[in-house]
TIMARZA-567815 format. One record per residue (C-alpha): x, y, z. Coordinates in Angstrom, 2 decimals, decimal comma, always signed. Example, Ala and Ser with C-alpha at 12.3 -4.5 7.8 and 13.67 -1.06 7.14 Angstrom:
! TIMARZA-567815
NODE | x | y | z
NODE | +12,30 | -4,50 | +7,80
NODE | +13,67 | -1,06 | +7,14
! end
This chain:
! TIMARZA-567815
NODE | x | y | z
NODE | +76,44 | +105,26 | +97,10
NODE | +74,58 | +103,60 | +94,68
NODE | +75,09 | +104,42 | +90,49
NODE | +71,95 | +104,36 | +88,75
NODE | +72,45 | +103,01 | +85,58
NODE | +70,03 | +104,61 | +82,99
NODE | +68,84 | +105,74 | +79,49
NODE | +67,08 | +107,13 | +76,87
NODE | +66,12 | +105,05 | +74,28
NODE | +64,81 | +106,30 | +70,67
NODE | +65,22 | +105,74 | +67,05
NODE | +67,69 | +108,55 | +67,33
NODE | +68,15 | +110,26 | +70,43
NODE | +71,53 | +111,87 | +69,02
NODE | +70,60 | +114,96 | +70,06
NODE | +68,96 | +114,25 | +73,13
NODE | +69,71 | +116,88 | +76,10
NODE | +68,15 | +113,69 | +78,56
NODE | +71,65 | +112,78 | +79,78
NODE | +72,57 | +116,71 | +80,69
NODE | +69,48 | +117,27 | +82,43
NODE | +68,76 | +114,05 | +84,14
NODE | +72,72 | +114,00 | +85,61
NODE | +71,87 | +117,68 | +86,30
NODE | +68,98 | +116,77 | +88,36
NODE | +70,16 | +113,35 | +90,15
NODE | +73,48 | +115,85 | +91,09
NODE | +71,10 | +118,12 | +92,89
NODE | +69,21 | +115,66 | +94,75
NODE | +71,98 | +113,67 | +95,92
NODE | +72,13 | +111,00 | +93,67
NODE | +74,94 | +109,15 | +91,61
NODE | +73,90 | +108,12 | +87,78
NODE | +75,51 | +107,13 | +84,32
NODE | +72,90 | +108,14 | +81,70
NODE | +73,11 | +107,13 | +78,21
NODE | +71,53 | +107,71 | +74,83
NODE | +70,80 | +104,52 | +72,86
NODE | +69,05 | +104,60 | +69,41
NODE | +67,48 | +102,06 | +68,07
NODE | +66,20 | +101,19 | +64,85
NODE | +62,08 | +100,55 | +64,51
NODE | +62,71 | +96,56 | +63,58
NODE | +65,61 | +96,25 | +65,95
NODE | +63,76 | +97,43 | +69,10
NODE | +62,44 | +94,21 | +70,59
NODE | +65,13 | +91,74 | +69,80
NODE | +67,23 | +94,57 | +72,21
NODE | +64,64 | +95,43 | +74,46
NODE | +65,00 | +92,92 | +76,92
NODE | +69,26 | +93,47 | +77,03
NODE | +67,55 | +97,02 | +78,32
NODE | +65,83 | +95,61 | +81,28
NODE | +68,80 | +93,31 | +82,28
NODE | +71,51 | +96,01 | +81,94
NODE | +69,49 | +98,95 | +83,45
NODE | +67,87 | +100,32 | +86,17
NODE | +65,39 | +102,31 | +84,71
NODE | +65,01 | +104,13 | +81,46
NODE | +63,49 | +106,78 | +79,18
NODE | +61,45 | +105,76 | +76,05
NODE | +60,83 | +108,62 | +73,23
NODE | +59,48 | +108,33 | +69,68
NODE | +58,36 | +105,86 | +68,43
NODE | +58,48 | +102,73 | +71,54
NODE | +55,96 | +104,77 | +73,67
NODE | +53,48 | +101,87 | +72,34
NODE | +55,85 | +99,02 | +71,78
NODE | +57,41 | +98,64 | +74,97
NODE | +54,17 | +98,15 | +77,06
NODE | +53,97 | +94,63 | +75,90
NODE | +57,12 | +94,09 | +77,94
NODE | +55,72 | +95,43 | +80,93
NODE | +54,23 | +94,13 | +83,97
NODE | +52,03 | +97,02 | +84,69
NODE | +50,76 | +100,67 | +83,67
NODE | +50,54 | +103,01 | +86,24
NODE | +49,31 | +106,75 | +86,98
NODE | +49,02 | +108,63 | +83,31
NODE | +50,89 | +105,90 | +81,48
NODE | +46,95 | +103,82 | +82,01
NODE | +44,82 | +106,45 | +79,85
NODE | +47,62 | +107,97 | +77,86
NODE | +48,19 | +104,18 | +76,44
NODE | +51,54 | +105,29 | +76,26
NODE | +55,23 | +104,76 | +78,74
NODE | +58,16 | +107,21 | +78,67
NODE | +59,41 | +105,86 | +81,90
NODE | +60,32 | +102,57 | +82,88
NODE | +61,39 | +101,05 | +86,62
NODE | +63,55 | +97,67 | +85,49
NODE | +63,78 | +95,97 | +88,17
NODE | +59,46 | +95,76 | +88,90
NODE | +59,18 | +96,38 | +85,27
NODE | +56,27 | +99,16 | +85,60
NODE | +55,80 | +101,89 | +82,78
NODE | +55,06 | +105,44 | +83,33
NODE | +54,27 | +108,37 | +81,69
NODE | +55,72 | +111,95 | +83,30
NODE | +55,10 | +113,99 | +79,98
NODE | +51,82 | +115,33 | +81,39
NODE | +52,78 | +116,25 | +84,26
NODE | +55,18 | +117,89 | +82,75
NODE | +53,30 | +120,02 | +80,72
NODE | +50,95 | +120,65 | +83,23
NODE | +53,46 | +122,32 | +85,79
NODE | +54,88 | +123,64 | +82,64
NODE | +52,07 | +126,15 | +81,97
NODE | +51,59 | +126,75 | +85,71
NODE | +54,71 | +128,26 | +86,20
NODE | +54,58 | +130,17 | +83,08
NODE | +51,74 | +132,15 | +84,53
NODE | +49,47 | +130,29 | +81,53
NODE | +46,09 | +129,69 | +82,72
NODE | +43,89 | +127,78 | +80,42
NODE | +40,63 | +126,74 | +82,69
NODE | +37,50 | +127,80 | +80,74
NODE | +39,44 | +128,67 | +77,51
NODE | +39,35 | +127,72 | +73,98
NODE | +42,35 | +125,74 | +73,14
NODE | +43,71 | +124,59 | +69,83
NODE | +45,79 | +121,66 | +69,38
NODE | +47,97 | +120,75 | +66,57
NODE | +48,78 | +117,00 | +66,56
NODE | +47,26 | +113,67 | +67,61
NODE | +50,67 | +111,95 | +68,38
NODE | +51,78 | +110,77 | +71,59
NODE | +52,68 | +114,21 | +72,61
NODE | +49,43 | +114,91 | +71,31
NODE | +47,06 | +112,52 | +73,61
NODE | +49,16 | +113,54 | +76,79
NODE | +48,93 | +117,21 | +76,20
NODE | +45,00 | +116,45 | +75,23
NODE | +43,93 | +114,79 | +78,54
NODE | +46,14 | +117,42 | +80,80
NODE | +44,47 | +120,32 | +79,06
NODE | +40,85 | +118,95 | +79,75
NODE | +41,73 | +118,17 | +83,26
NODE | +42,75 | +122,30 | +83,52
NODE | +38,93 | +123,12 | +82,01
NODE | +40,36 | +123,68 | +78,96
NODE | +38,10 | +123,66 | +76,03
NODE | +40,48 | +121,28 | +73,26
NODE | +39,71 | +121,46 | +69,95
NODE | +42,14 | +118,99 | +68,03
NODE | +42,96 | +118,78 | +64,68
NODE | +45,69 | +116,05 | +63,02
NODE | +46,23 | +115,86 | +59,58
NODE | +45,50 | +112,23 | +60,29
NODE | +41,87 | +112,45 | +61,15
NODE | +41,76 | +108,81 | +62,34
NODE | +44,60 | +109,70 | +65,43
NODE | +42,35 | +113,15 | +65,82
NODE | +39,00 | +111,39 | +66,49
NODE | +41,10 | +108,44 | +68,52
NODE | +42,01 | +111,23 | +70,92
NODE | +38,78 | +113,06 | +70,98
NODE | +37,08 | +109,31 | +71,43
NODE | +39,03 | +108,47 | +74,66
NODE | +38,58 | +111,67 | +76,43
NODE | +35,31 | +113,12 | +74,84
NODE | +35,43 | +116,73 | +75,77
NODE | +38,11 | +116,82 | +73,35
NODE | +36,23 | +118,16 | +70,05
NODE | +38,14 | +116,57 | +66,64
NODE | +38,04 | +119,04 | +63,81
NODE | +37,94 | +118,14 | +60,38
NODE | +39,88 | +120,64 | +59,14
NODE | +40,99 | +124,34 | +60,46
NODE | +39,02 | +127,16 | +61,82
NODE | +40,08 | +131,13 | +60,92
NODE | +38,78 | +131,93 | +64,26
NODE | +40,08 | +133,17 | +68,10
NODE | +41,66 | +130,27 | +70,54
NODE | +43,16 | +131,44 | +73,76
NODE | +45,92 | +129,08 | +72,77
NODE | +47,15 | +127,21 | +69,79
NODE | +50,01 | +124,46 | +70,97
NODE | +51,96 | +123,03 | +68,36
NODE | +52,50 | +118,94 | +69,05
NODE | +53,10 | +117,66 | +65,83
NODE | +56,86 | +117,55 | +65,69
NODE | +56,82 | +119,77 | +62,46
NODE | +59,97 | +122,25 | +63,21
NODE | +62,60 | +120,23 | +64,24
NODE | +65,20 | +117,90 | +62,65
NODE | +64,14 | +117,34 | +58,94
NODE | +61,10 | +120,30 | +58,90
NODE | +63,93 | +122,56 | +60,38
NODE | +62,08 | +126,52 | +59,45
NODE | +58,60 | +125,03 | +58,76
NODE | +55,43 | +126,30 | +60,79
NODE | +52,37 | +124,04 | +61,05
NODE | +50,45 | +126,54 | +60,74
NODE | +50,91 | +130,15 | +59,13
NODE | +50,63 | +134,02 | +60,70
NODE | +46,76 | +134,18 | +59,66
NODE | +45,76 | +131,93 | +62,79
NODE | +48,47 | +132,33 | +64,88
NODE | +47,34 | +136,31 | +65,09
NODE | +43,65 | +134,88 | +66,51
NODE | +45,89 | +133,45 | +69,32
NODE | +47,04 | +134,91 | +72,87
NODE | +49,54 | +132,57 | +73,57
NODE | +51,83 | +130,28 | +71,22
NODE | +53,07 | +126,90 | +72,71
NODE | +55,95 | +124,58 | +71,29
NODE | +56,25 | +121,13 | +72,72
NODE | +59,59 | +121,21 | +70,40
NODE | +62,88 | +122,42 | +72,42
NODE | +65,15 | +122,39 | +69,47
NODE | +65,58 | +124,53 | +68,17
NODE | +64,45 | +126,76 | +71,26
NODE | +62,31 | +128,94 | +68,72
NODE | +60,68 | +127,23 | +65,75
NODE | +59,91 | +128,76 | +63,13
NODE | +55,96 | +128,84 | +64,63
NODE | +57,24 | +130,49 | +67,74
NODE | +58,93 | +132,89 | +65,21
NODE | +55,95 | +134,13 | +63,81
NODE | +53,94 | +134,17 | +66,93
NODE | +56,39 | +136,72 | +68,51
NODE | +56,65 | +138,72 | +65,41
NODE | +52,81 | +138,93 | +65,97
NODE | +53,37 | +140,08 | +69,86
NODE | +51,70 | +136,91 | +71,08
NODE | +53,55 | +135,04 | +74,51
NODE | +55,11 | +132,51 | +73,53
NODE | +56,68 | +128,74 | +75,46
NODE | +58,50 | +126,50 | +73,91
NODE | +58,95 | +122,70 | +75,62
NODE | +62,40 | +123,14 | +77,31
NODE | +60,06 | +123,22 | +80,82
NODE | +58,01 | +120,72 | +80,11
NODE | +61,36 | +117,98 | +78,75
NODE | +62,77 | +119,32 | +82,18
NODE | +60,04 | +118,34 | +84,68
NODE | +58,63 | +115,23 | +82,58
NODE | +62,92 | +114,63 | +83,63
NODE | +62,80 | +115,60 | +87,12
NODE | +59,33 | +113,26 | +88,23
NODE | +60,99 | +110,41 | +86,17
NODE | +63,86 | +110,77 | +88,81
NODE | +61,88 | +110,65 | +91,31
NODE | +60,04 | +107,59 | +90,08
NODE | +63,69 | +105,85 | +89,63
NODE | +64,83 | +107,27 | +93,05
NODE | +61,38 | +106,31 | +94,80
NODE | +61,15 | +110,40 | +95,83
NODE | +57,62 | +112,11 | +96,59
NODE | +57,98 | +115,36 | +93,88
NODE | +57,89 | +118,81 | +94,51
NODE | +56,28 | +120,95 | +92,32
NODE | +58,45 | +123,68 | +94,17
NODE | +61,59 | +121,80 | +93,89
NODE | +61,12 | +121,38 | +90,57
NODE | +60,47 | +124,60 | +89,92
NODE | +64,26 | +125,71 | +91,65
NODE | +66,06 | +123,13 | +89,65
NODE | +64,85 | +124,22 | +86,27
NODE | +65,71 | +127,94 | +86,99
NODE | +69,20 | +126,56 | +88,16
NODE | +69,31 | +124,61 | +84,57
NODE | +68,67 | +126,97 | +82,91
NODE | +71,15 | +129,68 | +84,18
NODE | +74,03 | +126,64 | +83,98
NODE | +72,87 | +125,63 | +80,24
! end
């Protein structure tokens, strides 16, 4: 049997649950793999990126090489084209991908969390950001975005226009308000991006961050009886259709569905 020999690769993926959940999912679908974590620092990352594409099959980019490692790629495929950004990269053809989206997209659907026709609020213009933008419009969401960097906001609301950029927050009702900013983990450990005054104008509460598996914004939403998600789903699938990229698999919505139950029984 063939060993896939992959990766994540971040400035600090030290705490990365890729490895666990990608040798999780290549287990159940009859595959061999080693999977490593590899962090890299910002000025270091292309004087090492092509060691990456001799040494590996495939791998996993996070924050911050979404951007930089396109210029080492032969092509952009699927999301990866209007998202501007990879998270998934075949070696040997050297195409880049981008799963997150889909991700997040079968994310809500099996949460029971239907946005089409609703008011939507999202909190950061980031990579995260601009995937979970152009997935919400193509559910008939109605995405109002707001960054703290207006320039990213209005980038995102300029490539997919029914995306409407605010200039600063609204006191008013959203269906939804999902937090993609990164605020909550690592260093902002116990912050909220936003405070209880807007997250009670909410239904539901979404977290793209998985740890800690409740934020501090998640926190308050419950506290304030709203459903809430955090992005232990969405890491999982964005996972599971990278695998089937590497393994050249059709993917199952279904499937994927099964395994992450499993997971998350096991871990």
């Amino acid at each position: 049997m063939i060993k896939y020999r992959l990766a994540v690769i971040g400035k600090d993926v030290s705490k990365s649950d890729s490895p666990k959940m990608h040798a999780f999912i290549a287990e159940k679908l009859g595959y061999e793999i080693e999977y490593s974590k590899i962090s890299v620092a910002e000025d270091k990352f292309e004087s090492c990126v092509e060691k990456y594409f001799s040494e590996l099959d495939g791998f996993n980019v996070t924050i911050p090489f979404k951007i930089s490692v396109i210029p080492h790629l032969k092509k952009l495929l699927g999301d990866a084209v209007e998202f501007g950004a990879v998270n998934t990269v075949k070696c040997s053809s050297r195409l880049g991908y981008n799963t997150d989206g889909e991700g997040f997209s079968l994310m809500l659907k099996n949460a029971g969390i239907n946005v089409n026709g609703r008011d939507v609020l999202l909190l950061g213009a980031g990579g995260a950001g601009r995937s979970v933008a152009k997935k919400l419009c193509d559910l008939g969401a109605k995405v109002y975005i707001y960054d703290r960097n207006l320039q990213n906001a209005n980038a995102v609301a300029n490539a997919f226009p029914p995306v409407i950029c605010l200039n600063q927050l609204e006191m008013r009702k959203y269906f939804a308000i999902i937090n993609a900013t990164g605020i909550g983990m690592h260093n902002t450990e116990g912050i909220s991006p936003v405070d209880g005054n807007l997250l009670n104008l909410c239904s539901v509460a979404i977290d793209l961050i998985y740890v800690p598996k409740q934020s501090e914004f998640l926190k308050i939403a419950e506290s304030l009886g709203k459903k809430t998600l955090n992005g232990s789903a969405m890491l999982f699938y964005q996972a599971y259709f990278a695998d089937c990229i590497y393994f050249g698999l059709e993917p199952n919505d279904e499937t994927a569905k099964k395994l992450f139950e499993e997971y998350s029984k096991e871990f």
